[in-house]
Chimera marker file (.cmm) of the C-alpha trace (Angstrom):
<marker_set name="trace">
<marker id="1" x="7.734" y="-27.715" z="-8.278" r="1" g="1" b="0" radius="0.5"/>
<marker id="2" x="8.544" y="-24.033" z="-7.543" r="1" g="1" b="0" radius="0.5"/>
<marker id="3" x="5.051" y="-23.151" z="-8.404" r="1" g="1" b="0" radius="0.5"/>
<marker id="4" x="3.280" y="-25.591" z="-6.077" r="1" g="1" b="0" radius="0.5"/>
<marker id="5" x="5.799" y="-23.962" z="-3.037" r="1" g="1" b="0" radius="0.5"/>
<marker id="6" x="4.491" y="-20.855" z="-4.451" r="1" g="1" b="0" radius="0.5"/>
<marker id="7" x="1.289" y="-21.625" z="-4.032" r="1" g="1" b="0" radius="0.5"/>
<marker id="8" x="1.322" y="-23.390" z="-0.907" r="1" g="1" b="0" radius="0.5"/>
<marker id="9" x="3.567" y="-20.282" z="0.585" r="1" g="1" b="0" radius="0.5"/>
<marker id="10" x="0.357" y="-17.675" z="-0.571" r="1" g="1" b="0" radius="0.5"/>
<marker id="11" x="-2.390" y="-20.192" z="0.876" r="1" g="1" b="0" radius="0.5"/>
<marker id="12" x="-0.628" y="-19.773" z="4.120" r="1" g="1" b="0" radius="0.5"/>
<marker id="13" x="-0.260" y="-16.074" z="3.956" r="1" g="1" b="0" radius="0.5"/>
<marker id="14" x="-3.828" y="-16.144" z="3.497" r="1" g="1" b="0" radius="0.5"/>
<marker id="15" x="-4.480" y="-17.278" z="6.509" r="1" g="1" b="0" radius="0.5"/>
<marker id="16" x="-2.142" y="-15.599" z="8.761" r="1" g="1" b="0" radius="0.5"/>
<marker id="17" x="-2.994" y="-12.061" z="10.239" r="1" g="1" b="0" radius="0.5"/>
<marker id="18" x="0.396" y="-10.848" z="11.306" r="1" g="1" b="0" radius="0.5"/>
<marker id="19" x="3.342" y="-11.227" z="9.470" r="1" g="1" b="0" radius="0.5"/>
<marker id="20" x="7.287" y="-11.823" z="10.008" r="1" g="1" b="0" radius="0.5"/>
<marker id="21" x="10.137" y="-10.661" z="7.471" r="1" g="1" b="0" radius="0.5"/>
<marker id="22" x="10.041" y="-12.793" z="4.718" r="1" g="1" b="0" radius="0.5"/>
<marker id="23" x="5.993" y="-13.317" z="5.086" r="1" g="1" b="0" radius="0.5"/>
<marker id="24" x="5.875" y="-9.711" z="4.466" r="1" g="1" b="0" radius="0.5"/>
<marker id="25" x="8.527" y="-9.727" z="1.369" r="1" g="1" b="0" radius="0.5"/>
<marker id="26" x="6.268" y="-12.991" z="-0.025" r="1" g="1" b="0" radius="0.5"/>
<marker id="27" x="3.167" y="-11.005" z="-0.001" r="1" g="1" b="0" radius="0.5"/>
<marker id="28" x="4.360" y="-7.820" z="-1.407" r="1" g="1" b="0" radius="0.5"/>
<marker id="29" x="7.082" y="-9.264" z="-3.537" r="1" g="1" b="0" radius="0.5"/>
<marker id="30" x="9.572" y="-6.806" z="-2.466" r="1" g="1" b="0" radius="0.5"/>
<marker id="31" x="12.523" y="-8.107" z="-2.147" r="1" g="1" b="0" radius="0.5"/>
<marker id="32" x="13.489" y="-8.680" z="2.293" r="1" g="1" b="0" radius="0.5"/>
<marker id="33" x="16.357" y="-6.066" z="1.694" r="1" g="1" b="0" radius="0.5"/>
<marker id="34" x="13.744" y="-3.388" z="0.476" r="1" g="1" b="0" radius="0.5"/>
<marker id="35" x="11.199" y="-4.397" z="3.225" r="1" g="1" b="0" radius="0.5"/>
<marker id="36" x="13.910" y="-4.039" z="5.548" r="1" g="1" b="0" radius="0.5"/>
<marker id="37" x="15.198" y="-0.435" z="4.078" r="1" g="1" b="0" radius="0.5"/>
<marker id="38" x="11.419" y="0.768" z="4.526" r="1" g="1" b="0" radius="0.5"/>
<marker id="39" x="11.919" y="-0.300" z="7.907" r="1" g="1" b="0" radius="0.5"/>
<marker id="40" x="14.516" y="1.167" z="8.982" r="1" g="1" b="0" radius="0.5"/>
<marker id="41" x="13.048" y="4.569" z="7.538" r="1" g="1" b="0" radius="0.5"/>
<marker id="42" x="10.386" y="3.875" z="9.210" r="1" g="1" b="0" radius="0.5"/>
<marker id="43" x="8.331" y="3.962" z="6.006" r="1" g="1" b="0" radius="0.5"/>
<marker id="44" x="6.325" y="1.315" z="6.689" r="1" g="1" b="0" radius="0.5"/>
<marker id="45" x="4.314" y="0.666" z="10.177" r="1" g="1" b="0" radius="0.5"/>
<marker id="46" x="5.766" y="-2.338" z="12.118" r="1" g="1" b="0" radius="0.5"/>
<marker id="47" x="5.909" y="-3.683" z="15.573" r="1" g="1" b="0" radius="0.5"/>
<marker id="48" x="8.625" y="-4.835" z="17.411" r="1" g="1" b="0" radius="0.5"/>
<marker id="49" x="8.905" y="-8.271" z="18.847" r="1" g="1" b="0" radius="0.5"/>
<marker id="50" x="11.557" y="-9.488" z="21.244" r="1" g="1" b="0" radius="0.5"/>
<marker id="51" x="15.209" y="-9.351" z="20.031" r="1" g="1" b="0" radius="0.5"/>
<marker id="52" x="15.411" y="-7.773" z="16.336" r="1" g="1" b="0" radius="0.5"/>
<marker id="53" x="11.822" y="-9.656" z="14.728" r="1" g="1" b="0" radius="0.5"/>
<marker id="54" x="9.663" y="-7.256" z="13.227" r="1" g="1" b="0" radius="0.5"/>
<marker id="55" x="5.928" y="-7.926" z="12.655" r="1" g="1" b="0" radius="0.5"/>
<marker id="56" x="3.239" y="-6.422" z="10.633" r="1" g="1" b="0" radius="0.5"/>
<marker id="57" x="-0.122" y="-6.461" z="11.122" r="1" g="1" b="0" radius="0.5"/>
<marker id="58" x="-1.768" y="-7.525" z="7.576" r="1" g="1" b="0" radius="0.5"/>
<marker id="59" x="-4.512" y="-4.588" z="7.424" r="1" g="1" b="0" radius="0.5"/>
<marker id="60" x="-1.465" y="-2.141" z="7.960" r="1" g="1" b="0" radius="0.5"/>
<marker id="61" x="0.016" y="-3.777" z="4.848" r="1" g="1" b="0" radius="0.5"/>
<marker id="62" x="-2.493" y="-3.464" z="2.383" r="1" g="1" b="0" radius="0.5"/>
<marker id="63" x="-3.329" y="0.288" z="3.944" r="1" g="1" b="0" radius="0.5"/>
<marker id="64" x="0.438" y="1.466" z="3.316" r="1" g="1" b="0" radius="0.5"/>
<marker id="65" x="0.107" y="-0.479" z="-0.377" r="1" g="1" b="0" radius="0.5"/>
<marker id="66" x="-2.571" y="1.512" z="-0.930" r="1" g="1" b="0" radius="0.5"/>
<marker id="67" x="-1.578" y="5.192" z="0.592" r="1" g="1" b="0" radius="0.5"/>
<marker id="68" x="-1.119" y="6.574" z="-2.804" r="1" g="1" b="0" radius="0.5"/>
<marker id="69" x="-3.879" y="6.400" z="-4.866" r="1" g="1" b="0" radius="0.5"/>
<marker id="70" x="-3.792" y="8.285" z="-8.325" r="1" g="1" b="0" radius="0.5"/>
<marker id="71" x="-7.467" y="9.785" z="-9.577" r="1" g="1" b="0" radius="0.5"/>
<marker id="72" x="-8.060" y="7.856" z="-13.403" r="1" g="1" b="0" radius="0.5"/>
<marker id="73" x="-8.217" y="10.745" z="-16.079" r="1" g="1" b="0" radius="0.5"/>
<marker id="74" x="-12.451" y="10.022" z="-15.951" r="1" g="1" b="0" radius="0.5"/>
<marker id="75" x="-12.349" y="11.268" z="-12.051" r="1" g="1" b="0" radius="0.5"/>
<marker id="76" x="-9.902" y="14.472" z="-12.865" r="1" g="1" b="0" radius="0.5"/>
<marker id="77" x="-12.529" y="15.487" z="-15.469" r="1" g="1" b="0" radius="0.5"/>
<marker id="78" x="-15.819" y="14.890" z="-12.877" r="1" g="1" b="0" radius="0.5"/>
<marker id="79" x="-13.301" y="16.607" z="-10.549" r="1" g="1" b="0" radius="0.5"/>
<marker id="80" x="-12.362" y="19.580" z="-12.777" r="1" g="1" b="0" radius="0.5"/>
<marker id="81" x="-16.455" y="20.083" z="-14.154" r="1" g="1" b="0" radius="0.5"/>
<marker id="82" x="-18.098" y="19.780" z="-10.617" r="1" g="1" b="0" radius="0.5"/>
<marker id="83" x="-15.458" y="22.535" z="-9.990" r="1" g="1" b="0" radius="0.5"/>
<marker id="84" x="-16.416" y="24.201" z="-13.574" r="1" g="1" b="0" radius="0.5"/>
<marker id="85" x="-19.976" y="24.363" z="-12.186" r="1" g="1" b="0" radius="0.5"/>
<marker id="86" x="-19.525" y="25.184" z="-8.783" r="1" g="1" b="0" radius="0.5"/>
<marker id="87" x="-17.329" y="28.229" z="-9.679" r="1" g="1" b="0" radius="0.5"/>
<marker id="88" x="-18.602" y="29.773" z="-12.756" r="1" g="1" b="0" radius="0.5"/>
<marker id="89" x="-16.700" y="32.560" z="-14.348" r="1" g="1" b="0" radius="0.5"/>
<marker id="90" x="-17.845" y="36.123" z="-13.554" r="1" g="1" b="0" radius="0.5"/>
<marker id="91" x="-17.545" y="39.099" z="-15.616" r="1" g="1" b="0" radius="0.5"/>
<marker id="92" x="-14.131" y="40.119" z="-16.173" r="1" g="1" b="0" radius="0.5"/>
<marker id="93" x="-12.382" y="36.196" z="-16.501" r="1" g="1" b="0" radius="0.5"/>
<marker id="94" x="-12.594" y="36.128" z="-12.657" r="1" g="1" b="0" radius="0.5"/>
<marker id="95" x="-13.893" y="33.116" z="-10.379" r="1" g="1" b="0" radius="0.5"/>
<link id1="1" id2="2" r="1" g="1" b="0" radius="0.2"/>
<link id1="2" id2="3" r="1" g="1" b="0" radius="0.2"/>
<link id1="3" id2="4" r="1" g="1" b="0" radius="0.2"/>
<link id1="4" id2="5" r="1" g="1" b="0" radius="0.2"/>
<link id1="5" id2="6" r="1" g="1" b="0" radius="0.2"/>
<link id1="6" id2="7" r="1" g="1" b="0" radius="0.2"/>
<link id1="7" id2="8" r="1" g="1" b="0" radius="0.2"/>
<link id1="8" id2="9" r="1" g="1" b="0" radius="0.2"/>
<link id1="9" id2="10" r="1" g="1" b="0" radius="0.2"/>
<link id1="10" id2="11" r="1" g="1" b="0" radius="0.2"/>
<link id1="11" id2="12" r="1" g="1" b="0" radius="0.2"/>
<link id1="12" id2="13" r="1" g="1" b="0" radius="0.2"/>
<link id1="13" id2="14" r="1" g="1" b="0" radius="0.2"/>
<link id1="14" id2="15" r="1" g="1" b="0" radius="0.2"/>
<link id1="15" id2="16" r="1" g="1" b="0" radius="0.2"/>
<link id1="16" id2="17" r="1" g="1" b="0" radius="0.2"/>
<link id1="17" id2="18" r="1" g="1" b="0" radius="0.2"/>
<link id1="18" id2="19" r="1" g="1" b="0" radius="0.2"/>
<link id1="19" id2="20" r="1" g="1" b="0" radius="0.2"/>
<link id1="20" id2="21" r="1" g="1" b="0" radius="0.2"/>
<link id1="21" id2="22" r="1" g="1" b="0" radius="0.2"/>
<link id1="22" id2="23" r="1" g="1" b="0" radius="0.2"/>
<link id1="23" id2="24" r="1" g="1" b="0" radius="0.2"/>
<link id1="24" id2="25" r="1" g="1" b="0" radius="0.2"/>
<link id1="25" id2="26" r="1" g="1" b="0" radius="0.2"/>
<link id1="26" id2="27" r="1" g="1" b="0" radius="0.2"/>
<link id1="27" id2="28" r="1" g="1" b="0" radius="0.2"/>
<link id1="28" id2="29" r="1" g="1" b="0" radius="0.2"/>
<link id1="29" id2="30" r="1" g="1" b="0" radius="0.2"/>
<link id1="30" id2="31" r="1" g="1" b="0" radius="0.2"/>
<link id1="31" id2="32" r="1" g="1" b="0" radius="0.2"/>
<link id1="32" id2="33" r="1" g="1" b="0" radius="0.2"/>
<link id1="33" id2="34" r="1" g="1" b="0" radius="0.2"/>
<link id1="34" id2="35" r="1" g="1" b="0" radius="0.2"/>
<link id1="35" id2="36" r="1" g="1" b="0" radius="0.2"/>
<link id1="36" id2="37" r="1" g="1" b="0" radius="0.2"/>
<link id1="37" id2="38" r="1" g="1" b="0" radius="0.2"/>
<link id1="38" id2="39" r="1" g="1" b="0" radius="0.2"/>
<link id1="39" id2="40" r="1" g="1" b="0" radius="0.2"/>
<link id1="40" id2="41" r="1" g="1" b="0" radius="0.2"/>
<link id1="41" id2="42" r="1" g="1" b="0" radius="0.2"/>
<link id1="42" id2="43" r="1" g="1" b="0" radius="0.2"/>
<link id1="43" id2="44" r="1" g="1" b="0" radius="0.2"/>
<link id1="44" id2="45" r="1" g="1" b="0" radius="0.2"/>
<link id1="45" id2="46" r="1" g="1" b="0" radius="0.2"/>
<link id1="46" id2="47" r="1" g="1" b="0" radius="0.2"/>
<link id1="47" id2="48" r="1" g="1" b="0" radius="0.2"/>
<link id1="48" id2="49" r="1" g="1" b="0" radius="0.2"/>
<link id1="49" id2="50" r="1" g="1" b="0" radius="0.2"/>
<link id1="50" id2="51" r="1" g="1" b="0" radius="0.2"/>
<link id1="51" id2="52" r="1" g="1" b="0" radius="0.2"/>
<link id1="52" id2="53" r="1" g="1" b="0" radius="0.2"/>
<link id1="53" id2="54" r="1" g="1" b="0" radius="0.2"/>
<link id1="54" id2="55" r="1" g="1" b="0" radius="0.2"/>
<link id1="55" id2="56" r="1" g="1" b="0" radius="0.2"/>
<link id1="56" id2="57" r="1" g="1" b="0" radius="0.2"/>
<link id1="57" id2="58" r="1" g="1" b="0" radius="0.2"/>
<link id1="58" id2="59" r="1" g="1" b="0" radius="0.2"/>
<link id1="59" id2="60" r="1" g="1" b="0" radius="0.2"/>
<link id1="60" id2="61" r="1" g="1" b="0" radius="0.2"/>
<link id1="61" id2="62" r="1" g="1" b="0" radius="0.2"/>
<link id1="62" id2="63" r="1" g="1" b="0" radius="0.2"/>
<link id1="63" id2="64" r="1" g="1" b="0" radius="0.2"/>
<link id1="64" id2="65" r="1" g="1" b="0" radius="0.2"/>
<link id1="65" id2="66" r="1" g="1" b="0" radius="0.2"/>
<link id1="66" id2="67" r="1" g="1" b="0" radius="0.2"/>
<link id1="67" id2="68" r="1" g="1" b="0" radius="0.2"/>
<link id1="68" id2="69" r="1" g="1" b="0" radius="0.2"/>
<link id1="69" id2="70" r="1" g="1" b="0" radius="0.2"/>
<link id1="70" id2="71" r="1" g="1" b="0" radius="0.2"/>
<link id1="71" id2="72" r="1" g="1" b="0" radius="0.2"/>
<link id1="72" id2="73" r="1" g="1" b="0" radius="0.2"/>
<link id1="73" id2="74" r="1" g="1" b="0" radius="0.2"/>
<link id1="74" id2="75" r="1" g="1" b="0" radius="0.2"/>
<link id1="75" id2="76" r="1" g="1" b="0" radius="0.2"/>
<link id1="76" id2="77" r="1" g="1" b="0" radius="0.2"/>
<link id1="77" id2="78" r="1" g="1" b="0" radius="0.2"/>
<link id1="78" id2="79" r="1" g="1" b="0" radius="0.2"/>
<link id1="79" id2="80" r="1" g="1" b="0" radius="0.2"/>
<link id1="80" id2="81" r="1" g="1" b="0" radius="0.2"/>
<link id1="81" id2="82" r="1" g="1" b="0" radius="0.2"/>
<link id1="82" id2="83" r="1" g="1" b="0" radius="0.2"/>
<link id1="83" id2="84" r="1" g="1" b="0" radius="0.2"/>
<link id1="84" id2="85" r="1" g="1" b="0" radius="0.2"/>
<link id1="85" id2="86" r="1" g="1" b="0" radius="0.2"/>
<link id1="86" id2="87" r="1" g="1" b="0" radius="0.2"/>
<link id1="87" id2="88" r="1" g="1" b="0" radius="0.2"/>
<link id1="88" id2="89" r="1" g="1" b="0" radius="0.2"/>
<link id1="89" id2="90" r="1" g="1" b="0" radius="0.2"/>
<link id1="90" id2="91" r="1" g="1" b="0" radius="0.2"/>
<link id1="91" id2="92" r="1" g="1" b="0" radius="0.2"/>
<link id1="92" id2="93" r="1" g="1" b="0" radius="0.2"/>
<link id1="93" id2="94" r="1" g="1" b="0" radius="0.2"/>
<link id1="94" id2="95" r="1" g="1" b="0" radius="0.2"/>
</marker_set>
């Protein structure tokens, strides 16, 4: 039974373009006390609704999910030889 709550709780996040609290803690699967630490750092962007609610806009969500992309060891070695051949080594070991 848990799973079909589970399921029917993501359908509706699907649908939904700004979330509350818990909608936000669903979809990440943070826990709500770590969505509301990042909140009160300010770590993650949030509106703020009348009284103490806090909403988030979906696309600012998946943006701060996504902030810190790490480069795959195949793109640090296109990185590093497009480098290799833009820079070639002069006389003397100097770029």
């Amino acid at each position: 039974m848990a799973k079909l709550e589970r399921i029917e709780q993501l359908t509706l996040l699907g649908a939904k373009d700004v979330f509350n609290m818990d909608d936000v803690a669903a979809y990440t699967g943070f826990t709500k006390g770590y969505i509301y630490r990042l909140v009160s750092e300010r770590a993650i962007p949030f509106f703020k609704g009348g009284g103490k609610m806090n909403f988030f806009r979906r696309e600012d969500v998946n943006a701060w999910l996504l902030q810190n992309r790490v480069s795959s060891q195949a793109e640090i070695a296109a990185t590093a030889a497009a480098y290799v051949v833009k820079n070639p080594v002069r006389k003397g070991g100097r770029r």
